[in-house]
N, C-alpha and C positions, 0 to 999 in steps of 0.2 A: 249419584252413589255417595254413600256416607264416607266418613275418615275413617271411621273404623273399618268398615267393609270394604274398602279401599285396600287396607291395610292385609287384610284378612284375604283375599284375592291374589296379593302380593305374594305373600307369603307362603301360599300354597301353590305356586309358582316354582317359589325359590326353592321345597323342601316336601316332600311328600313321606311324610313318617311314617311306619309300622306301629298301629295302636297296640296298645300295651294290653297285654291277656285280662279280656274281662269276665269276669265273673260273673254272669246276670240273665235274668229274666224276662221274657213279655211285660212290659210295665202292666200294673194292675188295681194303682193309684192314681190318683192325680196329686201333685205336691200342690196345688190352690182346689179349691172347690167352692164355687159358688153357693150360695145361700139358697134354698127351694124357691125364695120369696123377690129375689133377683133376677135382672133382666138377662136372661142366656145371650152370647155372645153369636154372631151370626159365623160363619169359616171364615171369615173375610175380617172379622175381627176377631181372632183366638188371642187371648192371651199372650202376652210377647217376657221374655225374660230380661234383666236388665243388661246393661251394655256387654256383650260379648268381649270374652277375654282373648288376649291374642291367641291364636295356636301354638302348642306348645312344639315347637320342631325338635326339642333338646332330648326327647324323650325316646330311650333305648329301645329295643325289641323286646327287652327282658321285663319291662315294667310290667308291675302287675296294678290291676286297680278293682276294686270290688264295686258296683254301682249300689245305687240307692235301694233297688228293690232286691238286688243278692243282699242284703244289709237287713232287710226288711224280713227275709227267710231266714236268717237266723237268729235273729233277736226273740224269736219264739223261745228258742233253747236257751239263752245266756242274756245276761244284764253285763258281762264282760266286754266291752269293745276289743281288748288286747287280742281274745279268742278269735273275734272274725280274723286274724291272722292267718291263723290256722288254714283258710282257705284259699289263701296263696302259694303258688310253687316255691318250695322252699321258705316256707314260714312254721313257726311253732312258737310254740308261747311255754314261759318257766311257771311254774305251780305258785302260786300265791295265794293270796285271801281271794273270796269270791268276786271280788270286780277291780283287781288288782296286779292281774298276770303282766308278766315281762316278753314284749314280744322279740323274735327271734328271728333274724333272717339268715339263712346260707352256713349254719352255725354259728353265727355271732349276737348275742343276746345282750338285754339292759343296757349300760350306758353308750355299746358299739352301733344300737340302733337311735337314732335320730327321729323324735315325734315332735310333728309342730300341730299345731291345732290353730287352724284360721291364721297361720303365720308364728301363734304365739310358741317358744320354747319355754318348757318349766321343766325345772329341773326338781327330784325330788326330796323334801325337805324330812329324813327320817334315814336314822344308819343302815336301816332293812328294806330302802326304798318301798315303804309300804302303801305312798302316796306316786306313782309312777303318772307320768301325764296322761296316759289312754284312762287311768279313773278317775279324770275329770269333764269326760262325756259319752251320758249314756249311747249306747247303739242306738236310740229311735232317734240320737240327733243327730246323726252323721249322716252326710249326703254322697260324701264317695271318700273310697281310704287307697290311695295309690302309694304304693313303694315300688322303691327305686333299691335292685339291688348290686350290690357290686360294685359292677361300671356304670358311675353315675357322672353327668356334666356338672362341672362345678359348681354351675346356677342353683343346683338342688340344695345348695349347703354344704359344709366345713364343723368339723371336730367329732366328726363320725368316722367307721371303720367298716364296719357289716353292714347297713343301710339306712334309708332315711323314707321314713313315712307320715306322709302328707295327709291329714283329715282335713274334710271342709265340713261346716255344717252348711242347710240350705241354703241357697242365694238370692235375694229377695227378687220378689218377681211384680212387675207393673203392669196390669192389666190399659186398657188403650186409653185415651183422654176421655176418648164419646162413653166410657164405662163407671165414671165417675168413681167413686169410694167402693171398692169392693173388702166383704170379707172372709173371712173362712176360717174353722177350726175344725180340731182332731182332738177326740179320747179314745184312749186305747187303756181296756186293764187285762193283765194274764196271770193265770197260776202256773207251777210247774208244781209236780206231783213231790217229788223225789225229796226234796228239801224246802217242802211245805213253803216254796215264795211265792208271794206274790206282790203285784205294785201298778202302777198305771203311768202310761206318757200323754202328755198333753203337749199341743200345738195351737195356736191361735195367728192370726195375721189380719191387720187391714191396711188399703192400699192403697192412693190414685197412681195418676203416669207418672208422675215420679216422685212421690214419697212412699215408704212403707214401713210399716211396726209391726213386729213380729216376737211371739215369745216361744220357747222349746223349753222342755224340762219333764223329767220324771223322777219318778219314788221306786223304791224297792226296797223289801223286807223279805229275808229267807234264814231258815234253822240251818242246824249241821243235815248236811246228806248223809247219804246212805250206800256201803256197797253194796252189791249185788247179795254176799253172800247176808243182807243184814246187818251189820255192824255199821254203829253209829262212825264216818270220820270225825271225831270231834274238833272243835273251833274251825268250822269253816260256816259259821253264821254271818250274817251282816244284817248292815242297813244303808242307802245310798238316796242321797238325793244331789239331782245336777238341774242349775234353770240358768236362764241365758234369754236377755231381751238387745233387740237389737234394733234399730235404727237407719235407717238408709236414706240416699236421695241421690236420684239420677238428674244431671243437665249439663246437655251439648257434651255428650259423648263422654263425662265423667261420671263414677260412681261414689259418693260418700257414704261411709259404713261405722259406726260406734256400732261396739256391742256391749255390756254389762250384764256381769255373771256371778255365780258361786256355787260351792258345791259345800256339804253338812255331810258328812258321817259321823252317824253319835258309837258305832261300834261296829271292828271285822274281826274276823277271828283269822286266826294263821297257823295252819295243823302243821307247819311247816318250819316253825319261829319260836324261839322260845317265848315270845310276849307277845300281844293282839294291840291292836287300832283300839283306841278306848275313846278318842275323838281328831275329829280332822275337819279343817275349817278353810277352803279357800274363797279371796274373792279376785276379781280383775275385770281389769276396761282394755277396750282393743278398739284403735282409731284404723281404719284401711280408707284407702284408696286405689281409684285403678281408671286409667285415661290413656282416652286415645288422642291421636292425633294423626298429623299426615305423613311423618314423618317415624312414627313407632308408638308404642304405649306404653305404658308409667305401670307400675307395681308399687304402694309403697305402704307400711303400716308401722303403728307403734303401740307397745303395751304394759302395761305394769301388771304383777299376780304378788300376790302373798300369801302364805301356807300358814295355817296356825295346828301344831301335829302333839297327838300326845299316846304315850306306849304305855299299856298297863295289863293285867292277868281281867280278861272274862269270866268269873267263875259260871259254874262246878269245873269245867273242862281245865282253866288254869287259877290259882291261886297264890297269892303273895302281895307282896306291895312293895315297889320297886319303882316311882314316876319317874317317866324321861321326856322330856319336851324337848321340843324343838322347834324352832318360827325362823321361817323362809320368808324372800323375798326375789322375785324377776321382774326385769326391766330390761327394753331393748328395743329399738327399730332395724328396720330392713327396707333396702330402695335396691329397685330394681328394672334398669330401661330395656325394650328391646326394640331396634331398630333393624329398617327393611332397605338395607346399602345401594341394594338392586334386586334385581328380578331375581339375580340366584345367590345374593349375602344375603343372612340376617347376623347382627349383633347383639350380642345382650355382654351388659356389663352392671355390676350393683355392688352395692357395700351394704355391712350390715354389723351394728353393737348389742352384743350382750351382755347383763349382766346379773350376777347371784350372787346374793349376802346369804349365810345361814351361819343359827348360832344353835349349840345345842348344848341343851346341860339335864342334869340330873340329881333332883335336890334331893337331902338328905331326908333317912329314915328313922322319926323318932324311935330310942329306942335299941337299933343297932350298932354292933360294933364294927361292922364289915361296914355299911355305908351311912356312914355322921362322921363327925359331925358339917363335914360341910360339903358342901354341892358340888357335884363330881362335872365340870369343863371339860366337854370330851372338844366342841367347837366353840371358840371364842370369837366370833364376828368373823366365819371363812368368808372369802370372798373370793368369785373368779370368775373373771373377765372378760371377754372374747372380742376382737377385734378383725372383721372379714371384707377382702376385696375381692372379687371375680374378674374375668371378661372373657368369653368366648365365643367364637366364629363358627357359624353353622354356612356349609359353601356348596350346590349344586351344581358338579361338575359336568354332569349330563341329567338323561331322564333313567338312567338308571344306575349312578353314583354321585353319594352324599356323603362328605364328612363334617364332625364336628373335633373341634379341640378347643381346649379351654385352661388357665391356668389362675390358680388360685393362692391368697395367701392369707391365714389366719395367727394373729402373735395372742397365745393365751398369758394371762400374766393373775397370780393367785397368792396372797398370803392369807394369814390367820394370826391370833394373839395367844400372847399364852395359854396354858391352860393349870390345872390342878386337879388331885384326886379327891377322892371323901374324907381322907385319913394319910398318915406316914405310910402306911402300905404303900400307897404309889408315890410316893414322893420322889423314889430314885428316877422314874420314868418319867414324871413332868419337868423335874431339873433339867434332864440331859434332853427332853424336848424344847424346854423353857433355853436353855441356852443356845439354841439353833437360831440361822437366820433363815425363818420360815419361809420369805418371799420369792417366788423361784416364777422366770418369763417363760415360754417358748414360742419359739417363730415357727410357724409351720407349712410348709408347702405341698400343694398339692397339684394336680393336673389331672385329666382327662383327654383321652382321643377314640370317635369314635367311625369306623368305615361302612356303611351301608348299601348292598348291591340289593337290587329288585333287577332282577334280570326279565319280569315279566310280570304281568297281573296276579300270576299265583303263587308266585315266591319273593323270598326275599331272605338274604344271608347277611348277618352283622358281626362285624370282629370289631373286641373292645378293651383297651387297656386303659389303668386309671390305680393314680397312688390317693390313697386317703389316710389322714392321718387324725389321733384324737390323744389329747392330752388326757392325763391322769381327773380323777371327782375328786371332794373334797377329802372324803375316806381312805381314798387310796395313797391320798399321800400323806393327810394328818392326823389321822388316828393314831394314837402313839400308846395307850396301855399294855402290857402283857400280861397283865394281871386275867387272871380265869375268868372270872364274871364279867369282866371288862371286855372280854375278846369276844366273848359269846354275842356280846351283842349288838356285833360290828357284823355284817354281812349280809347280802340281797339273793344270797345264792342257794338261804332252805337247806344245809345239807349238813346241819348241824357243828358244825364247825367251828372258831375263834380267829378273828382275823387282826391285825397289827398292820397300821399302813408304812410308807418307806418315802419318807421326802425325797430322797433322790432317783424316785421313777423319770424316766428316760418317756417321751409320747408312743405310744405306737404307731408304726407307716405301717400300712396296707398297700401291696403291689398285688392289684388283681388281670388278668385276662381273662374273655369269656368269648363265645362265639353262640350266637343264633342263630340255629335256623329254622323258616317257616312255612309252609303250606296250606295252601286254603284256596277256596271257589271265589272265583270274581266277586261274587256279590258280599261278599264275608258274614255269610249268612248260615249256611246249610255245613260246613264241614270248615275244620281247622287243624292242625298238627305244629305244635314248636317243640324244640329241644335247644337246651342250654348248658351245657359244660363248664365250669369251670374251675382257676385255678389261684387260689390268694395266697401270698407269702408275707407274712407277716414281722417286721423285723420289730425288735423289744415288744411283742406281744404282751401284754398286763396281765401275768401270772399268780403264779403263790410258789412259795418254797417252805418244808418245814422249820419255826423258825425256832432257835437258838440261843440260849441265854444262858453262860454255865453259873449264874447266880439265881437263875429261876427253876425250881423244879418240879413247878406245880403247875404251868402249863407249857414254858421254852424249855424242858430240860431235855436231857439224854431220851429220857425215853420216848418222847415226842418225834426222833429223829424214824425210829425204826419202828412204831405202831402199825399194824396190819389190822386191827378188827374191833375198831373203835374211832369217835371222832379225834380230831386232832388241831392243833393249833398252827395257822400258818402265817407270815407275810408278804404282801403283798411284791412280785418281783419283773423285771423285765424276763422273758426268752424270746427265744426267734419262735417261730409255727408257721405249720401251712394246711390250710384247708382246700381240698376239692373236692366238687362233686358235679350232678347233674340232675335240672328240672327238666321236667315230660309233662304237657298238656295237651290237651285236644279234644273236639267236642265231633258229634256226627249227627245230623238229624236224620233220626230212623223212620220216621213218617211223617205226612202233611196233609192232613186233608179234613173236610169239612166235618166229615163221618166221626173222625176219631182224634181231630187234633190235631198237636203237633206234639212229636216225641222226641226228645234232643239226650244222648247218649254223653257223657262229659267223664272225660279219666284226669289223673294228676299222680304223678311220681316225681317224690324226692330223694335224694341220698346226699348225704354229707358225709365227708371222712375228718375230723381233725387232729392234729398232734404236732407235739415241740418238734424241734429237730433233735431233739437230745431223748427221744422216745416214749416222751410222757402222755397218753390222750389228752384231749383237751375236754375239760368238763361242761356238761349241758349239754350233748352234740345230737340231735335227734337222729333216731336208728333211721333205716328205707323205713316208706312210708308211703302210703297210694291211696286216692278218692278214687271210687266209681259212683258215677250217681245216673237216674232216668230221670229225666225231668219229663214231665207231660200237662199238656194245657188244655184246655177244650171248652172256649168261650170266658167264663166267669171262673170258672173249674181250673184251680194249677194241683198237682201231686207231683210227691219227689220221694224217690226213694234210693241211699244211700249205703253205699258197703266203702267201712274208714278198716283199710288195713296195715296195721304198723307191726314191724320186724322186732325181733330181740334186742337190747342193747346191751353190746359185749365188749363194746371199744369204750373204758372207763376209766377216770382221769384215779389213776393211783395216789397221786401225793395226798387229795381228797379222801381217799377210802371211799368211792362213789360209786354205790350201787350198782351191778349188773338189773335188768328187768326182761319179764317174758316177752313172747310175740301176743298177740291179741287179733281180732277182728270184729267190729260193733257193727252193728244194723240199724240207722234213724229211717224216720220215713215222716212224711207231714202232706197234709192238704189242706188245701183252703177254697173258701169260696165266693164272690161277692157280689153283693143282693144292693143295687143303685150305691148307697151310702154307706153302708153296712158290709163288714169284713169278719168272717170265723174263718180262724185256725186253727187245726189240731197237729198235733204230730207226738212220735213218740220215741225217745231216744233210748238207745240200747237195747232195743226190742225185743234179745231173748237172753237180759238180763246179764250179760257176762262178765264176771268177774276179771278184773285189771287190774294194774297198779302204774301209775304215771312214770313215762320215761323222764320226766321233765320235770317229776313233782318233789325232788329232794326227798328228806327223810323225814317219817313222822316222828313230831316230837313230841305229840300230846299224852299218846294211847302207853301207857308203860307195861312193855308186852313181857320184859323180861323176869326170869325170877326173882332179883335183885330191884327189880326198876329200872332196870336198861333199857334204854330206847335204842343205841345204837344196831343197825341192820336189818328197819324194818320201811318198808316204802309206804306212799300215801296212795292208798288204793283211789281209785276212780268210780265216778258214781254208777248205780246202777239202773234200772228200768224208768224212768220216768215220763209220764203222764203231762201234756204239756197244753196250754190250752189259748187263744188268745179271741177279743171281740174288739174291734174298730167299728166306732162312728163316726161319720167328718158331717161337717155343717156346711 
């Protein structure tokens, strides 16, 4: 018996965990495919994957994880990765450009949730987070997207609040020695009707037993959509390209992994934002490793990324000339051991450094008196830190009680350099920022504990408490104009507003508890039921307050305090808040049989409540919300058909001025079907057209609806009927 499989024996010994709710299908690909012209592999030699990772035992009841082929079902519909969120209990995603959304778990959105990609964190380089990490890989590259929400073990990661979501893309796979070089490739191109996109994914690979190269990447071009009722949403066009070649090599039980990437958008539009993506450039290398031994297995990788971002008007939709650049830069490793103590400990313990330089400026307009003559320094070389240690005990006190606990500590530490305006207009506010000591630490502690009963094959009840804690982004704390045009184009949150940051933000703790519980048939095949409750208190919460200047009148003055029916101007601030609510999943398979298939029945209910303690909502909070979907198979043959039903949202963050929005219900439906090598899909979204408007989509700032040119109190409607098509060939 191997080290690893040794290991893996062990382990499943000491910990038998509840898989986290997955989302998925009959597989209906293969991730390799042999060439026509290639020798077929006999059963006795299939295909083997590379060195198996440890079992993850850290891994709550409440995890949710999307597989490769639920991934596969909707990538027909969206070039968005952030959207497949959406298909998580307790997930939603904030309105942004078309492959740019903020995703959301449990009501906690953008920088509360934590996205690593292959390990890597990037942080976004742009004041509207326009470049968020989920749009730096397309959905045909993703191989499974788990989050972790709430109550997470600290191994998951540090400087999050709401959760953390883990993408892999595929993992190289070694066909057997007696197979020699194999290879295999994938084209896939799709249209979608609605917003006239369309683009293609490519996949290539070749391999022996243990070396393999592999490339991923695709393209996409789409116009503005359309709602239902007609109308053009303007500036929600794009263009997207992401590629990624990688590298591998397995021996004696370890795996080595380089990858080398980059992603190009030459343009997004943002109905949401005063200003569009007019270009954005990243590239990065990612070194992994991962090793067994007899003793436990290794985790360990490092990476560098650089953002090169630039903000400007799309015409017809926007117009002016206004440049804002900005050039990022991440860098960091993470090590990670888990050891097997005994038959009923395992340990894992790991460190991990991060780190983000961003400079942002905005050079001056010939010509203007508002901005010239010199180059408006909103970030002068910010920089922020992270420094993380874990260790946590997962312990098997019988066959049907498990806990884990875990205690973590991360010291964020962050300065910036001066800065300066275009002109003496700002000059009072670069002074009295100019004269601060900008460099501010925080030590931050965190824990996890969690209890696990399986009283029996078909259940299994989990209680979980867990503080997490996330210091302030660069924005939040050194953004320093008040100036009007200056505020306007501070904010990730679409909702038309002006923001001003507060050096002296305080981090926020997250104190959450949740309880699971679950049922399902021995084989966890035919039927499922979980429900999850819970309850976050949040202390210094990273709010806004209206802000205040009795020397500014023109966006901090008097009248800014008591506005009701217009945007307004705020500061970034601590309060306390508390969120609770409750996820509902569960799937039933309503038939099986040779005749007709298999028919699998799948529901999903969310609710979130949030608000300060001092009465305020808290903004972005997705209203109840429920998936019903049929899924049905029958040989080569999948169809799915979908009812997405969401509530009124009536709980709205007032200091904001933030939109109320209706109830809705949408109808998708898709089929597909595949012929040896060859994959068509169809499907068709919103299928009797109905007109919406996004709970989640901020305010449209394009469409000037009012008689004056008012934009304020009007939402971004959601698309309508679209026509969606897709053809896969693999080699």
């Amino acid at each position: 018996m191997s080290l690893s499989s040794t290991l893996v024996q062990a382990q499943a010994e000491a910990s038998q965990p509840l898989p986290g709710i997955v989302v998925q299908k009959p597989k209906r690909k293969p991730h390799l495919v042999q060439p026509a012209t290639a020798a077929r592999a006999t059963p006795a030699e299939a295909t083997v994957a590379s060195t198996p990772r440890t079992p993850d035992l850290a891994t709550p009841a409440n995890t949710a994880t999307l597989s490769g082929e639920a991934i596969s079902d909707r990538e027909l519909a969206t070039s968005d990765s952030a959207a497949l969120v959406n298909d998580i209990p307790g997930g939603a995603v904030w309105g942004a450009g078309g492959v740019s959304s903020l995703p959301a778990l449990n009501g906690m959105g953008a920088d509360r949730v934590q996205v690593a990609i292959n390990s890597m964190l990037i942080s976004p380089a742009c004041p509207n987070e326009m470049n968020p990490p989920l749009s730096f890989v397309n959905p045909s590259m993703i191989a499974s997207m788990r989050a972790y929400l709430g109550v997470a073990p600290v191994s998951a990661g540090g400087d999050y609040t709401g959760g953390k979501i883990i993408v892999e893309t595929a993992p190289p796979k070694f066909p057997l020695e007696s197979q020699g070089w194999v290879s295999s490739a994938m084209l896939s191109g799709f249209f979608r009707s609605n917003n006239n996109s369309y683009g293609v994914d490519a996949s290539a690979s070749i391999a022996n037993h243990d070396t393999s190269i592999s490339y991923t990447g695709g393209w996409v071009r789409a116009g503005d959509y359309h709602a239902a009722d007609g109308t053009t949403v303007k500036s929600t066009l794009y263009e997207t390209q992401n590629h990624t070649l990688t590298i591998s090599k397995q021996t004696f039980g370890n795996l080595f992994s380089v990858q080398v990437g980059g992603q190009f958008i030459p343009y997004q539009g943002y109905v949401n934002q005063y200003m569009d993506m007019v270009y954005n450039r990243g590239l990065f290398v990612n070194g992994r490793y991962e090793g067994a031994f007899d003793w436990g297995t290794v985790e360990a990788s490092a990476f560098a990324h650089q953002i090169r971002h630039t903000m400007g008007f799309i015409a017809p939709d926007k117009v002016g000339q206004m440049p804002m650049d900005t050039k990022g830069s991440d860098a960091g490793y993470s090590f990670k051991a888990t050891v097997a103590a005994s038959a009923r400990d395992v340990v894992r313990f790991g460190n991990e450094l991060y780190h983000n330089q961003l400079r942002d400026w905005w050079d001056p307009v010939a010509g203007s008196m508002m901005m010239s003559p010199n180059a408006f320094v909103s970030l002068n070389d910010g920089t922020r830190n992270r420094l993380g240690t874990f260790a946590e005990w997962d312990h098997k006190w019988s066959r049907e009680w498990t806990t884990l606990i875990g205690l973590r500590n991360d010291v964020v530490w962050m300065n910036t350099g001066n800065v300066q305006g275009y002109n003496m207009m700002y000059a009072a506010d670069a002074a009295a920022f100019n004269a601060l000591d900008h460099a501010r630490t925080d030590v931050n502690l965190d824990g996890s504990a969690l209890v696990r009963y399986e009283p029996d094959q078909l259940s299994v009840f989990e209680l979980g408490f867990a503080r997490k804690t996330r210091s302030p982004n660069l924005y939040e704390r050194y953004a320093w104009s008040t100036n009007m045009m200056a505020m306007n184009m501070i904010g990730w949150f679409g909702d038309g507003n002006g923001y001003v940051g507060n050096i002296d933000l305080k981090p926020e703790k997250a104190h959450t508890a949740s309880i699971t519980a679950g049922w399902h048939d021995a084989a966890q095949k035919d039927w499922d039921i979980k429900i999850t409750p819970y309850y976050t208190y949040v202390q210094d919460y990273i709010d806004v307050d209206r802000c205040f200047t009795a020397a500014t009148s023109m966006s901090c003055g008097a009248m800014n305090l008591t506005e009701r029916n217009d945007f307004v101007y705020l500061r970034f601030a601590n309060h306390d808040a508390t969120l609770y609510g409750v996820n509902l999943s569960g799937k039933v398979a309503l038939w099986d049989n040779e005749s007709y298939g298999r028919g699998v029945f799948r529901a999903a209910l969310s609710y979130t409540r949030g608000q300060r303690t001092d009465g305020i909502d808290l903004y972005h909070v997705m209203p109840v919300n429920a998936k019903l979907g049929l899924d049905h198979t029958l040989g080569n043959w999948t169809n799915s058909v979908e009812l997405q039903l969401v509530g009124p949202k009536d709980f709205v963050s007032l200091v904001r001025n933030e939109l109320t929005t209706p109830s809705y219900a949408l109808v998708n439906v898709r089929t597909g079907y595949q012929w040896q090598q060859v994959r068509i899909d169809l499907g068709i979204d919103n299928l009797f057209n109905e007109y919406y408007v996004l709970p989640l989509g901020g305010a449209d700032l394009t469409d000037y609806k009012g008689a004056a040119g008012t934009l304020y109190g009007f939402n971004v409607p959601g698309p309508g009927r679209s026509f969606n098509g897709r053809l896969t060939v693999q080699f």
